[in-house]
Structure formats: C-alpha cells, structure tokens
LUMLO-440317 format. One line per 2 residues: for each residue x, y, z of N, C-alpha, C, O. Coordinates in steps of 0.1 Angstrom, whole numbers. Each point is the difference from the previous one (the first is absolute). Example, Ala and Ser with C-alpha at 12.3 -4.5 7.8 and 13.67 -1.06 7.14 Angstrom:
2
132,-57,78,-9,12,0,9,12,0,10,0,7 | -14,11,-14,9,11,0,-8,11,8,5,11,1
//
This chain:
283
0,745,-231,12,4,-8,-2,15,-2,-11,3,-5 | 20,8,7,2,14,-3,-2,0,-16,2,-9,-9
-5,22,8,-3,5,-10,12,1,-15,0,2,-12 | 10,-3,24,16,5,-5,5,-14,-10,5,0,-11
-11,-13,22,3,-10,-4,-7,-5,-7,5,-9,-7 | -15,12,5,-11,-7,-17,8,9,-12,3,-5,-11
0,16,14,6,5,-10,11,-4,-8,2,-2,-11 | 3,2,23,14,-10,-9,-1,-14,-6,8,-5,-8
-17,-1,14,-8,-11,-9,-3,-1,-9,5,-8,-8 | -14,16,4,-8,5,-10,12,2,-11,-1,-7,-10
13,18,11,7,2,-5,6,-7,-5,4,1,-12 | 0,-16,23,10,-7,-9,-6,-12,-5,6,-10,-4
-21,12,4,-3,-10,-3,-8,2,-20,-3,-6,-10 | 3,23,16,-4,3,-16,18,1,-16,1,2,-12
6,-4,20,12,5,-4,0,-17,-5,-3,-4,-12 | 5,-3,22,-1,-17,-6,-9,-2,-12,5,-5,-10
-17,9,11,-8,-7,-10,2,9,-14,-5,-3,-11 | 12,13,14,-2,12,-14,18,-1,-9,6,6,-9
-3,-21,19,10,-1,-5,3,-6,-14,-1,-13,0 | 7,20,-14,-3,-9,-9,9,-12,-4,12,2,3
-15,-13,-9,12,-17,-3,6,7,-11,-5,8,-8 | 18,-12,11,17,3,-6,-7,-6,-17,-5,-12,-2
5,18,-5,-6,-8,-13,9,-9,-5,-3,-5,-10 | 17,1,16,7,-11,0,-6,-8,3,-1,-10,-7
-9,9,22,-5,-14,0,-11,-4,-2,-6,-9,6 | 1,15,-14,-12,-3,-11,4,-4,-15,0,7,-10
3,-17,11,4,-7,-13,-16,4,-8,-11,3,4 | 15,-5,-17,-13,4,-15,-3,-14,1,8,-10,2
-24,10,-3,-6,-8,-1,4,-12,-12,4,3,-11 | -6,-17,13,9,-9,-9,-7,7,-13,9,8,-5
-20,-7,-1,-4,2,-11,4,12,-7,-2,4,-11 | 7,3,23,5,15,-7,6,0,-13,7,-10,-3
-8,20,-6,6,0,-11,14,13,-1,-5,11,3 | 18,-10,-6,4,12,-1,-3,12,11,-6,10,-2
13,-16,17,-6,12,12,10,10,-4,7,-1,-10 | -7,13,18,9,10,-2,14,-6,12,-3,-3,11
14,2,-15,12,-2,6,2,10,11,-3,12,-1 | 7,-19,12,-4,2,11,21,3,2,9,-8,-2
-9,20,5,22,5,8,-5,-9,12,-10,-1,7 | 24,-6,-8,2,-5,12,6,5,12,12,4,-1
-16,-3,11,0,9,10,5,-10,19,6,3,10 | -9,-9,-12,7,-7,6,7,-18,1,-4,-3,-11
8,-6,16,5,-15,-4,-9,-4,-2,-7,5,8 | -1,-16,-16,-5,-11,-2,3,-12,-7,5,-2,-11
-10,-7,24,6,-14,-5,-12,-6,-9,-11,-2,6 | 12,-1,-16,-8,-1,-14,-1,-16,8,-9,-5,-6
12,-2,13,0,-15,1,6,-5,12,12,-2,2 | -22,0,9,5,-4,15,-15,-6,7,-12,2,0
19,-10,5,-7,-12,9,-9,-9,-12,-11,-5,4 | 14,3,-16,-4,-6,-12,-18,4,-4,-10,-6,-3
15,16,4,-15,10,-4,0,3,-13,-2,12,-3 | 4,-20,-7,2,6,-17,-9,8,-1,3,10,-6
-21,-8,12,-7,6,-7,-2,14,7,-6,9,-4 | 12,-9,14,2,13,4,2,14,-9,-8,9,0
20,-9,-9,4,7,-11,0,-8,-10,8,5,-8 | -14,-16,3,5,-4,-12,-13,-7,-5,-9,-4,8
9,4,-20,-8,-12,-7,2,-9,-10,3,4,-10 | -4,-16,11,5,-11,-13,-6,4,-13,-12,5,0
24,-7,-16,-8,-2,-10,10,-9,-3,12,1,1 | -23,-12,-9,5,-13,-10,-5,0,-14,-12,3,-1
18,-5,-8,-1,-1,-15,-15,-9,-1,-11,5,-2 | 17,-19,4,-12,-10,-1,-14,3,8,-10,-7,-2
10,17,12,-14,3,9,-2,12,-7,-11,2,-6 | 21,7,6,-6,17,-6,-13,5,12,-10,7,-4
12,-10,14,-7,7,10,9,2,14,10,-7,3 | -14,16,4,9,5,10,-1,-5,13,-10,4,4
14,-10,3,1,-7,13,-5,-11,-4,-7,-3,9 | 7,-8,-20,1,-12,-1,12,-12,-1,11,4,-5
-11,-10,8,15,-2,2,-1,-14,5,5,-1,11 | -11,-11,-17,-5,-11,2,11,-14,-1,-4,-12,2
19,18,-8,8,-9,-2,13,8,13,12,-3,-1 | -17,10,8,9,8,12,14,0,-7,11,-5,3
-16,12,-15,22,5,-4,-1,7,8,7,-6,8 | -11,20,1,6,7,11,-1,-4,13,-12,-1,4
18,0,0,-2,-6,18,8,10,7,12,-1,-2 | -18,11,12,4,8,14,2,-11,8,-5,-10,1
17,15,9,6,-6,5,10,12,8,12,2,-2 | -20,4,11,10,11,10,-1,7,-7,-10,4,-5
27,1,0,0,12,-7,4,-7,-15,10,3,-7 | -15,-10,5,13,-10,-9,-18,-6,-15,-11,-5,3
16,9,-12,-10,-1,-12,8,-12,-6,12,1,-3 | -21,-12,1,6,-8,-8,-6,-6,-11,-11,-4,2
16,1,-17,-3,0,-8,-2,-12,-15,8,0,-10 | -15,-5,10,7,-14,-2,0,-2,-15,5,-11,-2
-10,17,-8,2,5,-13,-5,-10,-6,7,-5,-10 | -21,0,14,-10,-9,-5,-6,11,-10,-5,-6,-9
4,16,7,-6,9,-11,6,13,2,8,4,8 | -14,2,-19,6,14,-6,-9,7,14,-8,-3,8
16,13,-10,-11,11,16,5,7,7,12,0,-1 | -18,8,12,9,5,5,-13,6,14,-12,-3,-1
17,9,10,-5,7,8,8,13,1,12,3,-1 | -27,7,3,-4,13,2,-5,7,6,-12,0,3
27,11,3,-9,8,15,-13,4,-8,-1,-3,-12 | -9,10,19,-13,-3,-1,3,20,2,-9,8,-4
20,-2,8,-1,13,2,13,4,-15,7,-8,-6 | -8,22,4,13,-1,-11,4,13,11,-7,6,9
22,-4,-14,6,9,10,9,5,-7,3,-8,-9 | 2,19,10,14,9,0,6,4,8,-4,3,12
18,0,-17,11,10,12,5,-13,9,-6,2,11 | 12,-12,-10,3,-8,5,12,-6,-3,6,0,-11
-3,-9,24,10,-10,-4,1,-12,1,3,-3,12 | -4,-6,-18,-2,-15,-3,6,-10,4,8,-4,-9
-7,-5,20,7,-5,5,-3,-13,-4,-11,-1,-3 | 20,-13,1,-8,-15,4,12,-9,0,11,6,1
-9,-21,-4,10,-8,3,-11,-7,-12,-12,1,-1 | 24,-7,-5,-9,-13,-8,15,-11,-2,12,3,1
-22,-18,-6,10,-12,-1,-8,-3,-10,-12,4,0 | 20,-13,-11,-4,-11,-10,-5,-12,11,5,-1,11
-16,-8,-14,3,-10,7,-11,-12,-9,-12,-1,-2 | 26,-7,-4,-8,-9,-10,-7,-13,1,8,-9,3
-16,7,-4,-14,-9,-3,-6,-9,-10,-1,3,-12 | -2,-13,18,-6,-9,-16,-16,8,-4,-5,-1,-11
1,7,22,-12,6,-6,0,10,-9,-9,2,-7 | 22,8,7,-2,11,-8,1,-3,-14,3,-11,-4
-7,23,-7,-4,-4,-14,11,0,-7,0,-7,-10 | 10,13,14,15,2,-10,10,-4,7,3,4,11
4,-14,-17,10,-6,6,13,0,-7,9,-7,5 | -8,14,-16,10,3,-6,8,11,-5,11,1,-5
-20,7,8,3,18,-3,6,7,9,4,-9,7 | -1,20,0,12,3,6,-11,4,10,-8,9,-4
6,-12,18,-9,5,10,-3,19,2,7,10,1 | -19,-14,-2,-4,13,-2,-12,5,7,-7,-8,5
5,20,-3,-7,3,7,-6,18,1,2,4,-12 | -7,8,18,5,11,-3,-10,10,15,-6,-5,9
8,16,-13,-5,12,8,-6,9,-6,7,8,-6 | -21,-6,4,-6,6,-11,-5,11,8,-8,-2,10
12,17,-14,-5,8,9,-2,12,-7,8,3,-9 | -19,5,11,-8,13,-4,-8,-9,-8,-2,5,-11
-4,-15,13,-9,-12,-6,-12,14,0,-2,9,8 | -3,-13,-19,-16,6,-4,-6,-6,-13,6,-6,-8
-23,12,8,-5,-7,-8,-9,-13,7,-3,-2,11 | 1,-6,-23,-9,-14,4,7,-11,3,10,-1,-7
-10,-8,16,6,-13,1,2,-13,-14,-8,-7,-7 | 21,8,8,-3,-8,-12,1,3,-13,1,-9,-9
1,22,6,-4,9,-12,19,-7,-7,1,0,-12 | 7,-3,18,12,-3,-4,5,-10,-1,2,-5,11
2,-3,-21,5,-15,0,-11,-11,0,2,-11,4 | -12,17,-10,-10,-9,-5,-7,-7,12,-1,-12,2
-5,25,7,-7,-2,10,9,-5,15,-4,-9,7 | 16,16,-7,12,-5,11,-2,15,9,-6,-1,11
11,14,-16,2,10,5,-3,13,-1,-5,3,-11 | 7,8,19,-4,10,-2,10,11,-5,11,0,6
-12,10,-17,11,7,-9,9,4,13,-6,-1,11 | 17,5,-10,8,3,12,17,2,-8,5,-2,-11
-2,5,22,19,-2,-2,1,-4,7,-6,2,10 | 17,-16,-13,4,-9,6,14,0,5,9,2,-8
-5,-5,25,15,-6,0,3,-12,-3,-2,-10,7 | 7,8,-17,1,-16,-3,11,-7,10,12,4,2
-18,-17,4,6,-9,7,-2,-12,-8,-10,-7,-1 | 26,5,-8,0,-15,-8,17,-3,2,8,8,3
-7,-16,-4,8,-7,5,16,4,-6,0,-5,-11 | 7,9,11,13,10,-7,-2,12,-2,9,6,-6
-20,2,9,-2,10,-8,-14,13,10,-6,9,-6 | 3,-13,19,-7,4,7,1,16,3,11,5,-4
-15,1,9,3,18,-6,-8,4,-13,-3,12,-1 | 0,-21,-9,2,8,-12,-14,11,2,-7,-2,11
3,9,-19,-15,8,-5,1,-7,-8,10,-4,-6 | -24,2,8,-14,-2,-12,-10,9,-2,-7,2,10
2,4,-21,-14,3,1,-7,-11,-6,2,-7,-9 | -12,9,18,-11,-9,-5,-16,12,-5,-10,4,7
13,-3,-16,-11,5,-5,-4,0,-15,7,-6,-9 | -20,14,8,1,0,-16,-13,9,-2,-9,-3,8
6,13,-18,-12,6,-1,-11,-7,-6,-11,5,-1 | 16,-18,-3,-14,-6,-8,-4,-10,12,-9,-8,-3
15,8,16,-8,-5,5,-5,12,11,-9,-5,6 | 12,13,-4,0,12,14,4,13,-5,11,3,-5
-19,3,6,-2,16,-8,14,7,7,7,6,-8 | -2,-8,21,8,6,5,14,-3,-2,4,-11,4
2,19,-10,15,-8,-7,13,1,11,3,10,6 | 3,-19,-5,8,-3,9,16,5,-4,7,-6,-8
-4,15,15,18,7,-4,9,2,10,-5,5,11 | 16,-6,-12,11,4,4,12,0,-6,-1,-4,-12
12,8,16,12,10,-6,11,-10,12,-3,-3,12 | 12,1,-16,14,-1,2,11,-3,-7,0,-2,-12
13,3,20,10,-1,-5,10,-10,-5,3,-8,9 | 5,5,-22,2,-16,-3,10,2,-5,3,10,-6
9,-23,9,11,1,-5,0,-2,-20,-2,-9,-7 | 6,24,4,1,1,-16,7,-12,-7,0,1,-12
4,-8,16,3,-14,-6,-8,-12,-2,3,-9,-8 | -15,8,18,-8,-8,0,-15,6,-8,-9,-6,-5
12,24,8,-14,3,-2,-10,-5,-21,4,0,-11 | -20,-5,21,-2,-3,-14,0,-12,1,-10,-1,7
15,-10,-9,3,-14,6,-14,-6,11,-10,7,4 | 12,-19,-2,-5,-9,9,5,3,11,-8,4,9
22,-5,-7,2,4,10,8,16,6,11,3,5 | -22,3,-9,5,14,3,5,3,14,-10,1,8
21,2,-1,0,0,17,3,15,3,6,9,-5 | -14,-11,18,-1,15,5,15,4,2,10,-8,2
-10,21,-4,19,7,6,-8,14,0,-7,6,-9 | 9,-2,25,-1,11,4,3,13,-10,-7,9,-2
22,-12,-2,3,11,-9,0,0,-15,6,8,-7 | -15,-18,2,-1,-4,-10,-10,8,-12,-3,11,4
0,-15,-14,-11,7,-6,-15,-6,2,-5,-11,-2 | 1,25,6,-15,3,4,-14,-8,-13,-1,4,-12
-4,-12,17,-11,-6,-12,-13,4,9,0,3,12 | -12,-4,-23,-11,-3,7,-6,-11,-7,2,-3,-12
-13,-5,24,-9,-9,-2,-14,2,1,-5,4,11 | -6,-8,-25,-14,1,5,-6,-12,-4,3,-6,-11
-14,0,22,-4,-11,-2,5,-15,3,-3,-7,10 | 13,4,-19,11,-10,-1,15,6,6,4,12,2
6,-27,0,13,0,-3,5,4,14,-6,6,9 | 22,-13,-9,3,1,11,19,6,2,10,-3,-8
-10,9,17,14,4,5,6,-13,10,-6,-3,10 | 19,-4,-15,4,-9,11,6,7,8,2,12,-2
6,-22,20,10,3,9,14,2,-11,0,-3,-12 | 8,9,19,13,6,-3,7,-14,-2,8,-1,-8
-10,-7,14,12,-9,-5,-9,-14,-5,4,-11,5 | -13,10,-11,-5,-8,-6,7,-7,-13,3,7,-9
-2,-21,10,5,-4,-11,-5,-3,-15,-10,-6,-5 | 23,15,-1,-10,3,-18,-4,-12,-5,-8,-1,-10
12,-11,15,-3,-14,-9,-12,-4,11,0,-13,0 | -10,17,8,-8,-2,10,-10,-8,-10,-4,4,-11
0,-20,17,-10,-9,-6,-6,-2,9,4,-2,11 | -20,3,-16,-10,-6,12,2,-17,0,-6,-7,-9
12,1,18,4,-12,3,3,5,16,4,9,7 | -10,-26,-6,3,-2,15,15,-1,3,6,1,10
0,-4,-26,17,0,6,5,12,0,12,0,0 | -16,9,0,5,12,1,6,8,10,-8,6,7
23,-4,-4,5,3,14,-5,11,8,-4,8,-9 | 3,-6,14,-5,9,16,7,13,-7,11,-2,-6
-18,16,8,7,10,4,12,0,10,-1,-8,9 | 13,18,-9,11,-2,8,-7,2,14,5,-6,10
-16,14,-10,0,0,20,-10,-4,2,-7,6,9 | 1,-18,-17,-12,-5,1,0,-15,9,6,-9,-5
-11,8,16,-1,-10,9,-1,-10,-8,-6,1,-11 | 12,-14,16,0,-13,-3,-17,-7,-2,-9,3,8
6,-9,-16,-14,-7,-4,-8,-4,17,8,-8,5 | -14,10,-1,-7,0,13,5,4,9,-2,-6,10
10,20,-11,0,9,13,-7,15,-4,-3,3,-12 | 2,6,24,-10,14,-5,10,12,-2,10,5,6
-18,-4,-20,3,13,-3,-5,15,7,-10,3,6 | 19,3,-9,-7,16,8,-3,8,-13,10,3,-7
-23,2,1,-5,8,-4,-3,16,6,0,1,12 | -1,9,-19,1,15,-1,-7,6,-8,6,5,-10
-19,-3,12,-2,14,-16,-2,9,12,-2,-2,12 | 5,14,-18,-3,12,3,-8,11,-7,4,5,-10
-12,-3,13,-14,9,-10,-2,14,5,-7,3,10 | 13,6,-17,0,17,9,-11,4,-13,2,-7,-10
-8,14,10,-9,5,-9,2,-8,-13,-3,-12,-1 | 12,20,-12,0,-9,-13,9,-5,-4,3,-3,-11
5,0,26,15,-8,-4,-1,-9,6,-7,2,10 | 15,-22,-10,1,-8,3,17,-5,2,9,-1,-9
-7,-1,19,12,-6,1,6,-12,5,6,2,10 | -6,-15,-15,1,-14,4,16,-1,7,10,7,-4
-9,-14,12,12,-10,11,-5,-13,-2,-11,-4,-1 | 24,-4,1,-2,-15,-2,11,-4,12,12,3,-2
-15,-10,12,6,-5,11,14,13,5,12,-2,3 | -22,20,-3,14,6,1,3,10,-11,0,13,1
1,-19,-10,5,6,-12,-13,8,-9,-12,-2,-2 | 19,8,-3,-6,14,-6,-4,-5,-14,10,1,-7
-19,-6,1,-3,-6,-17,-6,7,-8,-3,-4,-11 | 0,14,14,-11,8,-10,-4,11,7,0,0,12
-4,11,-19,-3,14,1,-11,7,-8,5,6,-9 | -13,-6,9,-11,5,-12,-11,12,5,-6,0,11
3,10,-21,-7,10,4,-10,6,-8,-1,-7,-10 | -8,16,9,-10,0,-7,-6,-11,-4,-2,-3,-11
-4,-4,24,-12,-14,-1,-11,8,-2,-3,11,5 | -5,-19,-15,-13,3,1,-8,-10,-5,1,-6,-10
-13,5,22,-1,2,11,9,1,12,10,-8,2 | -11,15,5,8,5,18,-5,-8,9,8,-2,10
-20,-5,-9,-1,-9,12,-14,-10,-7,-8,3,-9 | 6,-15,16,-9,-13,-1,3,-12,10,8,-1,9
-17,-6,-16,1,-16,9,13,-2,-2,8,4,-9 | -7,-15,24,18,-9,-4,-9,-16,-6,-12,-2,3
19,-7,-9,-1,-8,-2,14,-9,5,10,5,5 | -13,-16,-5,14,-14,3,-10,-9,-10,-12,-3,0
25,-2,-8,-4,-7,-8,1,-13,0,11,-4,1 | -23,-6,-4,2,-20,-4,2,5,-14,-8,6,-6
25,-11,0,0,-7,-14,6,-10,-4,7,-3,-10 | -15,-7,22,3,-11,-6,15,-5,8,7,-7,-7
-3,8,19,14,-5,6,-14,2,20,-11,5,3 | 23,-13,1,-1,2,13,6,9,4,11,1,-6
-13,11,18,6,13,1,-5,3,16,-11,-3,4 | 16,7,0,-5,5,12,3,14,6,12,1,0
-18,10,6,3,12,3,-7,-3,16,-9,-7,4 | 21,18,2,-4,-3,15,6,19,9,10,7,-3
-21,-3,12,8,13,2,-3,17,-9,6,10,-1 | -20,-14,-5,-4,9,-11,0,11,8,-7,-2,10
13,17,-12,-3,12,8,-1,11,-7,9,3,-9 | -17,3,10,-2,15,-8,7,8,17,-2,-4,11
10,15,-17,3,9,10,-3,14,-12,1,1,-12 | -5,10,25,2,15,-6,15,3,-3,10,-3,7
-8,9,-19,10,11,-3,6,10,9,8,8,-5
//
C-alpha cells in the first residue's frame, strides 16, 4: 500500500474515533439527580419499539424507588405507553431538556383495576420537573408545571410546587379573562388581565366550564375527543414561555416560567390512560 494511501486511512480513521456522541444520546444516568437541560436540537422519539427505559424511568407512591414497578401500571408497547392506574406515579425522562416542542396522543381507557372510578379521568404532562422524586403529593411527584389532562378541562396550568418542600420557587405570568380572574376557575384570554403565579395555582383553557366538577359525569371539552379516542397534545417551550394546543387549538400562553427547562413527567392518577407517539422536536 502507497504511502498516499495509509494516509488517508489514518486520517479517516482518526477523524472516526475523535468523533464526539450527540449528548442527546446519552441519556443521565437513572440515579442522576437534577442534570443540566439539555436544547433540543434535533427529533426524538421518547418511546419506540417499547423501549420505556431508554428515556424514561418508573416512579410509584407505594415502592418510592425508581425502576420498580412490580404491579406493571406502565407497559411499553411500540410507541404506545400504557397505563393502568393501579397506583399513584408516573414515569421520568431520565434527561431534563429545554427549547422544545412536545408532542403525544393520549386516550382515557377505563378498567376495573384502576383506583378511581368516580372522579372525572385524569391524568397530566409535568414538565421543567426538578428536584427529588416524590418530593410532591406525598411521595407521587416531582415540583414542575403541569399541562393538565382531566376530563372537561385539559389545557389548564398548574404549578406544582412549593418552597417548603424545594428551595426553588416555581413562577409564571399570564393572561385571564377579568371576569373570572381570582376564582377557581380563572380562564386564560389572551387579551385579558396579566396575573402571576408562585409555587401553587392554576390558569384554566378559554372555554372551560365555570360550574366544572371533578366527576366522571362531567361533559367533555367542546373539541375534546369522545371517551376512548386520541387526543392530540402540544406544549411548546421557547426559553421562559410555554404555549399549550389541545387537538389544534390554542389554550394557554404563559411566560416568565421559572424554572426554563427539566424532566417531563406522564402521569398514573389513578384512571387508565394511555399516551402513544411521544416526540420532542427542535424549535
């Protein structure tokens, strides 16, 4: 072999090995605590070919440890998470992230195994998650803002936080129709008056109803899919603003989050639920 030609060997063979891994696909180690949020930079499917543990890890109330999961409320299944609401819990990418956009499909799907059978099916999207597992709901979850997915009323914000349990105080700012503002059911209006939230409390969808009861009898949102068909979910996360879609439609607008990025969570509370199709894309 010429001289010419080891060279170019050599070359591309030093160029291969000096190559460094996309720190996308180095998920944090399960025990990680609080990684630094990782911009999302290009698609990933958080859930395909029924690889839960790829990005994710189980937590249950009744275990309080992470990848135990001995009564299988979560079961992978393709791209499709299913959930059977044998206990409180949830699973957690194992990486936290910002600058993204949130994609997934979810269905009610009811069961004699799950714990609640009379409350309005519920479920949620817990994201900029940080902190300890558990530290929220009496060993359920991690402080975060939430998209609430419950049954009439899916879209809404939540914060879930609080400083006596997590030094880092959880805020954002949006806008509410001045007629509700103050209220239970305060609803977002774009052109509305401006509140902020720290720790607690929540902004509902725009057309959420003021007489809204957690009952399973409680009617469907207007463009909310029939009881076992999928919904189309939307957050959007640009630095400290968050913008929720619910099958389409525009439900919420919020800005100055703080925290800007963490774990996602999908939550067991207690209903059968299923999310199928999870995608983080870049901005």
């Amino acid at each position: 072999m010429k001289k010419t030609e080891l060279a170019v060997l050599s070359a591309l063979f030093c160029g291969c090995a000096c190559v460094a891994p996309d720190p996308l696909d180095v998920p944090a180690a399960v025990d990680a605590e609080d990684p630094v949020p990782k911009t999302v930079t290009r698609r990933i499917e958080l859930l395909k070919d029924g690889d839960l543990s790829r990005y994710w890890y189980t937590w249950l109330k009744k275990v309080q440890r992470r990848n135990d999961d001995p009564e299988h409320v979560f079961v992978a299944d393709g791209s499709t998470l299913r959930i059977s609401g044998t206990d409180m819990g949830c699973v957690t990418t194992r990486d936290a992230y910002r600058d993204y956009r949130l994609t997934l499909e979810f269905r009610y799907v009811d069961n004699d195994r799950q714990l609640n059978k009379t409350a309005a099916r519920d479920s949620g999207i817990l994201f900029h998650s940080t902190g300890k597992d558990g530290v929220f709901g009496k060993g359920i979850w991690m402080c975060s803002f939430e998209y609430n997915i419950i049954q009439g009323a899916t879209g809404d914000l939540l914060l879930v936080g609080s400083r006596e349990l997590y030094p880092l105080r959880y805020r954002a700012m949006g806008r509410v129709d001045p007629a509700t503002k103050g209220t239970q059911s305060q609803r977002w209006d774009p052109n509305g008056i401006e509140i902020s939230l720290v720790d607690r409390g929540r902004i509902r969808r725009p057309d959420v109803d003021l007489e809204w009861k957690n009952l399973k009898t409680q009617p469907l949102s207007p463009n909310e899919r029939p009881i076992g068909e999928w919904n189309h979910v939307e957050v959007v996360c640009r630095g400290d603003r968050a913008t929720f879609f619910f099958n389409g439609m525009k439900v919420g607008e919020y800005h100055d989050l703080m925290p800007s990025g963490g774990r996602i969570q999908l939550q067991s509370e207690g209903f059968g639920v299923e999310f199928r199709n999870i995608i983080l894309d870049p901005l």
